[in-house]
N, C-alpha and C positions, 0 to 999 in steps of 0.2 A: 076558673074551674071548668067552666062551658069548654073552653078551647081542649083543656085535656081532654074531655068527654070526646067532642066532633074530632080530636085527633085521633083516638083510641076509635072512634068509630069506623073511620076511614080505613086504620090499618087490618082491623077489621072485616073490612070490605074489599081490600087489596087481598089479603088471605085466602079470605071464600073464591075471589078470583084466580089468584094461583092455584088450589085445591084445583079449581074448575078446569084448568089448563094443564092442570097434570093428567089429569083423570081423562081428560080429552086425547091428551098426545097415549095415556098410557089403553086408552079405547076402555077402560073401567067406569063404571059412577063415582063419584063423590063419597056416597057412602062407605064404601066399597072399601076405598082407599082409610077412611076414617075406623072401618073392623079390622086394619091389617093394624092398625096401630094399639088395637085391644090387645090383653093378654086371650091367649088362646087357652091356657089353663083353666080359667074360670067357666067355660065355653061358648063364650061372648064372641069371640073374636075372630078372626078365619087366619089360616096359615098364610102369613108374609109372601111374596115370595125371596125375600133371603133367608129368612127360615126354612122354604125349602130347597135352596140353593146350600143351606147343612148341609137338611138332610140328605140331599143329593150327592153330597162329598162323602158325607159319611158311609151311605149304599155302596156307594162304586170305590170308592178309595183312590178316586181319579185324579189328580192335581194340576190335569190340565186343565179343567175344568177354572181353577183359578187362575191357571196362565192366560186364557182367551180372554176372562174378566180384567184382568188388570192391563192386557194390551188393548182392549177394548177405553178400556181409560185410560190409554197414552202412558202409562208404566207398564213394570214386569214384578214379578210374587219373586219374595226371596221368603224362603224357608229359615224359620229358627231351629236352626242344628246347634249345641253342644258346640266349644272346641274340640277338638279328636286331640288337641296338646294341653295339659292345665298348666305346662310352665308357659306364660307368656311371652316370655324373650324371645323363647325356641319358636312360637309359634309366629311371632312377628318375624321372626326372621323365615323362617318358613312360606308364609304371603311374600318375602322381598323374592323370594325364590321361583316362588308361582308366576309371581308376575312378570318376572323375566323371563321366565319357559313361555309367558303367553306372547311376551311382546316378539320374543323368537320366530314362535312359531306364526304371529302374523308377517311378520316381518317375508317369512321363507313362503307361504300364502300368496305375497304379493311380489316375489320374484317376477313373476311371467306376466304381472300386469292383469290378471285374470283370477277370480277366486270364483273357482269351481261349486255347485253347489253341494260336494262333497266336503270341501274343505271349510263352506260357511257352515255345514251342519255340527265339525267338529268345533269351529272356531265358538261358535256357540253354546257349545258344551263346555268347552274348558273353559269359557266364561261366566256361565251359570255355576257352574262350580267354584270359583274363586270367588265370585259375588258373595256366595254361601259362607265363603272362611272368613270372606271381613265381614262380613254381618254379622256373624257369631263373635269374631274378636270384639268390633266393636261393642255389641252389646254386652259382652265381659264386660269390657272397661267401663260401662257407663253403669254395670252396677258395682263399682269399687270393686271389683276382684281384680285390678290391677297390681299383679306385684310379680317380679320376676323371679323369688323363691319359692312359686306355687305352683 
């Protein structure tokens, strides 16, 4: 029973030190960091800052905003859009089609062995966009609305 004790204490201790090292790197106190995990309803608590990283979306309506955070973490924000088709077949077949107008158009892109930074901004468009259509199919399918007379 001691050992769970001094183990629980330890971990414990290891804790307060990560706390300590957050708060360090984040230039905040300890405490600080322990009121952002308060509710702020109550009036205990102080706004997060991803609570104001909302409200901050919500102000501006800006979504680049989540583009720099997610490539800041080594991905990219795909938007949950609707399918624009509710028959699936059509739409699956639809992305086979997309996808070949992209691989095209990289394809024609990389003629000259040079991709212009005009042509990476479009290549990147059309790709954020198709990202959009299978994020959307997919997430169809993964809530059962899979069926091709829909």
């Amino acid at each position: 029973m001691q050992h769970a004790a001094e183990a629980g204490a330890k971990e414990g201790l290891s804790r307060q030190a990560a706390q300590a090292a957050v708060a360090a790197k984040l230039g905040v106190s300890t405490s600080l960091l322990y009121k952002w995990r308060e509710s702020t309803e109550g009036g205990s608590g102080q706004t997060n800052p991803l609570e104001r990283t909302v409200q901050l979306l919500e102000a501006t309506g800006d979504k680049r905003i989540l583009d720099w955070l997610c490539q800041k973490s080594g991905g990219t924000f795909v938007a949950e859009n609707p399918l624009s088709d509710p028959n699936l077949s059509r739409a699956a077949n639809d992305l086979v089609r997309k996808f070949s107008l992209l691989i095209a158009e990289l394809s024609e892109a990389t003629e000259d062995h040079v991709i212009d930074p005009e042509e990476s901004r479009r290549l990147r468009a059309s790709w954020n966009k198709l990202r959009e259509r299978c994020e959307a199919f997919v997430r169809t399918c993964e809530s059962g609305d899979y069926s091709p007379n829909k």
